[in-house]
Steps between C-alpha positions, in 0.01 A plus 500: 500500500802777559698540300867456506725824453767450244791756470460698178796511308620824507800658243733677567584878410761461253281267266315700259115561508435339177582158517509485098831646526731267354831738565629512868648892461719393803733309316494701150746481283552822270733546228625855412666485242655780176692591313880604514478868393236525783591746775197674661588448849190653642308306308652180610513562902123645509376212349686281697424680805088472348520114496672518869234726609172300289628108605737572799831358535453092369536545154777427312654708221655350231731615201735399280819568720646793191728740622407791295148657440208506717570144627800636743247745682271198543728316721606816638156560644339160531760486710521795654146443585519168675315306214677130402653559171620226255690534195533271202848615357678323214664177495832649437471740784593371841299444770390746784273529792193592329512252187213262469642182331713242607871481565544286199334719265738797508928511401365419147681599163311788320227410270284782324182342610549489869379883505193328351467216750502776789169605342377102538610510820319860643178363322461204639532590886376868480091532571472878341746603279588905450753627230668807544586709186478324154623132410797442317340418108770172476301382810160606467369200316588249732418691746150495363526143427582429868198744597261233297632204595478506879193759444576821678498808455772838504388843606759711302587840726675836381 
């Protein structure tokens, strides 16, 4: 005749509202990257400091690991910041504390298409994708192709 109380299950605060939400914006993975002749500083550290402010501090930022352009003030401020940052760099580069493959991957002869496999690479682990400046034409079409095949899409910023 009474009923027994059961304990409603009750979420907690940091999972969203809409349970529909497939993305966990805790653990987001965002790839800014651009182009080399890229060098609006401002540009770079407000949004940074945007996506800080907008998703708080457990994202991670990731970028091709270049040393010239707009990807140097990425690091520079993702880290500056206190966001995780990983970088893909090229297999003939040498390891460092922020690179995202494997030991074994890196102390490589040069090969012309290992500036392309750094695209594979930021693709397939980034969740939202922003590129700074315009893309190098030589690149742009696999670039695209990349886009297609793991179906995502690039928000280009000036």
């Amino acid at each position: 005749m009474f009923r027994k109380k059961t304990l409603k299950k009750v979420r907690p605060k940091y999972i969203y509202r809409n349970p529909k939400l497939k993305m966990d914006f805790r653990k987001m993975n965002i790839a800014l990257i651009g182009s080399p002749r890229y060098e609006n500083v401002r540009n770079i550290r407000d949004f940074i400091f945007n996506v800080k402010t907008k998703l708080g501090n457990n994202i991670n930022i990731i970028s091709r690991g270049n040393e010239d352009g707009c990807e140097k003030y990425v690091k520079k401020y993702a880290i500056e910041f206190g966001l995780r940052y990983t970088e893909y760099n090229p297999a003939h580069t040498n390891k460092n504390l922020y690179s995202g493959m494997n030991d074994n991957y890196y102390s490589k002869p040069f090969h012309p298409t290992q500036k392309l496999h750094q695209y594979d690479c930021v693709i397939k682990h980034a969740d939202k994708i922003f590129y700074f400046g315009g893309i190098v034409p030589s690149e742009q079409k696999h670039f695209e192709r990349l886009l297609k095949r793991f179906n995502k899409k690039v928000i280009y910023l000036d």
